[in-house]
N, C-alpha and C positions, 0 to 999 in steps of 0.2 A: 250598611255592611256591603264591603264589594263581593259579588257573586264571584266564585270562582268555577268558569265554566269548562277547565279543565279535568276538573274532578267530577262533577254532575255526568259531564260528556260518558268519561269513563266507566260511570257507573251505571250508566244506562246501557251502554255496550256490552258490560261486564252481564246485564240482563237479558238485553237482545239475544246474544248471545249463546246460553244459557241450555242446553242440550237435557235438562233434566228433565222427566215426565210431570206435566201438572195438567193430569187428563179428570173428563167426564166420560164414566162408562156406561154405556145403555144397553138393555135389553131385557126382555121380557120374563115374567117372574119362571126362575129356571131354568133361564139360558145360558147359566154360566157365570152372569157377573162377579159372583162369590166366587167360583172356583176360578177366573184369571187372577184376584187380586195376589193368590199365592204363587204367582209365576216369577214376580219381580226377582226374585234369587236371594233380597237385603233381609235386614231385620225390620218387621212392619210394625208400628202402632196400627192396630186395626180396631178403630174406635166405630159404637150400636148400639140400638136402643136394646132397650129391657122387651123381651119377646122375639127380637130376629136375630135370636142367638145359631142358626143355620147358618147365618153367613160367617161368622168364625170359624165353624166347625167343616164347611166346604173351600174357605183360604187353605183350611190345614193340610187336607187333602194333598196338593200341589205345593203349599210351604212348610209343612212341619212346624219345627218350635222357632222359620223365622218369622209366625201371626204372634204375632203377643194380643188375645183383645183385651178391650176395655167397652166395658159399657157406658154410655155416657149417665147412665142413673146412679151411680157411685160416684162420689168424690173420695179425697183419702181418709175420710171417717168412718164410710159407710154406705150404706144405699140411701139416696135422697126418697127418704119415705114423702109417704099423703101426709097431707094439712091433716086437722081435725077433722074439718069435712069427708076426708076420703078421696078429696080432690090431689091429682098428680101434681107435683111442685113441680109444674115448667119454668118458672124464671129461674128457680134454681137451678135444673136440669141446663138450660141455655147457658146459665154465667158459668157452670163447671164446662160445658163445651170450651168455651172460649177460655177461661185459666188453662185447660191442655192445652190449648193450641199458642198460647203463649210461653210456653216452659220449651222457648227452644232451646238453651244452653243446654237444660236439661235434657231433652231427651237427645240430642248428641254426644252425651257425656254416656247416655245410658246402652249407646251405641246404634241408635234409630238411623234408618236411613230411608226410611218413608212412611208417611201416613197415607191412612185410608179412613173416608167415614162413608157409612155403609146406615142411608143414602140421605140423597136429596128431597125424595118424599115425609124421610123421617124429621129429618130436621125440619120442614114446614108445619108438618105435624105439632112438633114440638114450640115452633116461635106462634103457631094458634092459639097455643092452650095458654102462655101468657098473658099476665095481666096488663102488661104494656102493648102486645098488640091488642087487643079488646080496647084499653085507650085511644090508641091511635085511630081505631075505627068510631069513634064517637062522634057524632055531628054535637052542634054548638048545644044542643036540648040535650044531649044523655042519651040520644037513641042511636040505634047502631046502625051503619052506614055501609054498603055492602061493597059500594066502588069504591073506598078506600081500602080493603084489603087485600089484595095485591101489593096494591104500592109499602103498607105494612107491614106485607112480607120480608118485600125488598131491603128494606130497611135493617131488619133484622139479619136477613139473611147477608147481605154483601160483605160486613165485618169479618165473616167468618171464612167467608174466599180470600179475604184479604189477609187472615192470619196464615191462610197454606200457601201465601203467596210469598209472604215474612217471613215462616221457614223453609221456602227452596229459595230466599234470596240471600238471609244470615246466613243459611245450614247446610244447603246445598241439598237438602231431602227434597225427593219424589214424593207428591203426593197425588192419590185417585179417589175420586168422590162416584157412587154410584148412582142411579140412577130406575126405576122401573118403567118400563116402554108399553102401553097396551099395543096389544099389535093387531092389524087389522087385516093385512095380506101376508102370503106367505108365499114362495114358489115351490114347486115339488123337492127341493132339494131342503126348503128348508129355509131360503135366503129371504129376508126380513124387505119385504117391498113397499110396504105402508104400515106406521106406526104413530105414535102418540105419546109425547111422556105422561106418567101420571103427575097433575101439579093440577094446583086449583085455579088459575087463571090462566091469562093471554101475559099478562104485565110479568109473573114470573118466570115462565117460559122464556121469555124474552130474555128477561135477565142473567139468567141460567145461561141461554147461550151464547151469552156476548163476554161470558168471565173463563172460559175456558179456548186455551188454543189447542190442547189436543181433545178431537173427540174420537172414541170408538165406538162401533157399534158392537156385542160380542151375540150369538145364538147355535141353537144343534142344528147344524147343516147335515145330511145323509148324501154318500155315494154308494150305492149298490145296497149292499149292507151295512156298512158300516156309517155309524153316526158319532161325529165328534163335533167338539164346542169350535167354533170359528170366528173371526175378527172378521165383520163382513163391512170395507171400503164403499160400497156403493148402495147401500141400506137407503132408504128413504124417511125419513122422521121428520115432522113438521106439526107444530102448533098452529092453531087459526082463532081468531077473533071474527064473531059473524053478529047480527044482529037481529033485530027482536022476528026478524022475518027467515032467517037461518041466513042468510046472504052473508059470505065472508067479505070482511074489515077491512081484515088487515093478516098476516100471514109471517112465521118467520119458522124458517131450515135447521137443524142440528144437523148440517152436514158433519160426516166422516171427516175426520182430517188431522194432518200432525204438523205442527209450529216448524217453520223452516222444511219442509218436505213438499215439491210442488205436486200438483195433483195425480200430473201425465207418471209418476212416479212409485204413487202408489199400486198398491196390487190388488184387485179385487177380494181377494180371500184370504187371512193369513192366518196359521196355525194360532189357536188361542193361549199366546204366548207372550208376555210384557217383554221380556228380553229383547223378541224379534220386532219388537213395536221400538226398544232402544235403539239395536241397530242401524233400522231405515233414520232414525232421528239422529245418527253419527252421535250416541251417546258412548263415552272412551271405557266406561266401567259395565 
């Protein structure tokens, strides 16, 4: 079949292109991340686990009724209860993840105009407790293999970047995936100088930040007295791989940054406000 590369062309322009927010938020437990995701202005799916029901409840704060959540331990029958055992059904928790995240006609219809999953640590959480990651970590005897899990992760984890990417490419939805930062430095003001995501490897780390072109960092910055939530451009965040002597590997950045915005551009500080994160991104809505 002949390729027609007038159309591929177009359609990757049509991507290129593309002004819509598909960020990763970071920052430290209560700095905010929950309360920017209610800044967007749209109607959010705002998809969490069963326990971090605070992060819905701090969207609402700054969005009102446009948080819709959802837990991802419901499906539309019900709560995905325990096995007999008592044990959490994570594979089922994971395949209802992804059936939302496929229901893009739907939730356009329903009038979404962006998702959020609230976070990245829950979801690892959640692709551990499967019985297909425990497989994948299995050496050729049954026993369980610890350098394969990361890469296990990955596996699981990247379809699921790839469905938010499916709906801001059908749907034209924003979506923000969060993030928890351990933070190691802080300046007197407050601004996030050395930090960490929480994530259980080097290998996912990695991956993490090679799938997102916007990153923010978000935390409580103070002037004088007053302290408000802030979008801090020059944060520090980096993952390391070191070795059985503590010697670092290997090493990789979550730099700050936004897709088509060059660096010299952005601003050190910005009011903790998705809107003003469209703006600099020349988003026309």
């Amino acid at each position: 079949m002949k390729f027609n590369f007038a159309n591929a062309i177009a359609a990757t322009a049509n991507e290129v292109n593309n002004k819509a927010l598909g960020a990763l938020v970071m920052g430290g437990s209560g700095g905010g991340k929950s309360f920017l995701m209610g800044t967007l202005g749209v109607k959010t799916l705002y998809l969490y686990a069963l326990g971090e029901d605070h992060g819905p409840k701090a969207a609402k704060v700054n969005g009102g009724d446009n948080i819709v959540p959802l837990c991802f331990n419901y499906d539309d029958q019900g709560e995905l209860l325990a096995d007999e055992e008592g044990a959490p059904r994570y594979d089922a928790i994971y395949a209802n993840i992804c059936n939302i995240l496929t229901q893009g006609e739907e939730l356009k219809k329903q009038g979404f105009e962006a998702v959020v999953i609230d976070g990245v640590p829950e979801l690892e959480a959640i692709i551990r407790g499967t019985d297909q990651w425990a497989d994948k970590c299995k050496t050729s005897k049954g026993a369980h293999n610890s350098f394969s899990e990361g890469p296990a992760v990955n596996e699981k984890l990247r379809p699921i970047f790839n469905m938010l990417k499916d709906l801001q490419r059908n749907q034209g939805m924003h979506y923000v995936v969060t993030m928890t930062l351990d933070v190691q430095a802080m300046g007197d003001n407050g601004a996030i100088e050395a930090a960490s995501p929480q994530l259980s490897t080097y290998a996912v780390a990695e991956t993490v930040a090679r799938q997102f072109g916007d990153i923010l960092v978000v935390g409580r910055m103070s002037k004088g007295e007053s302290v408000k939530h802030k979008i801090q451009f020059m944060s520090k965040v980096s993952r390391a791989s070191k070795d059985l002597n503590g010697i670092v590997k290997k090493a990789i950045n979550f730099t700050p940054r936004l897709s088509s915005v060059p660096v010299e551009e952005l601003p050190a500080i910005l009011d903790a406000d998705l809107k003003e994160v469209l703006k600099l991104k020349g988003h026309s809505k």
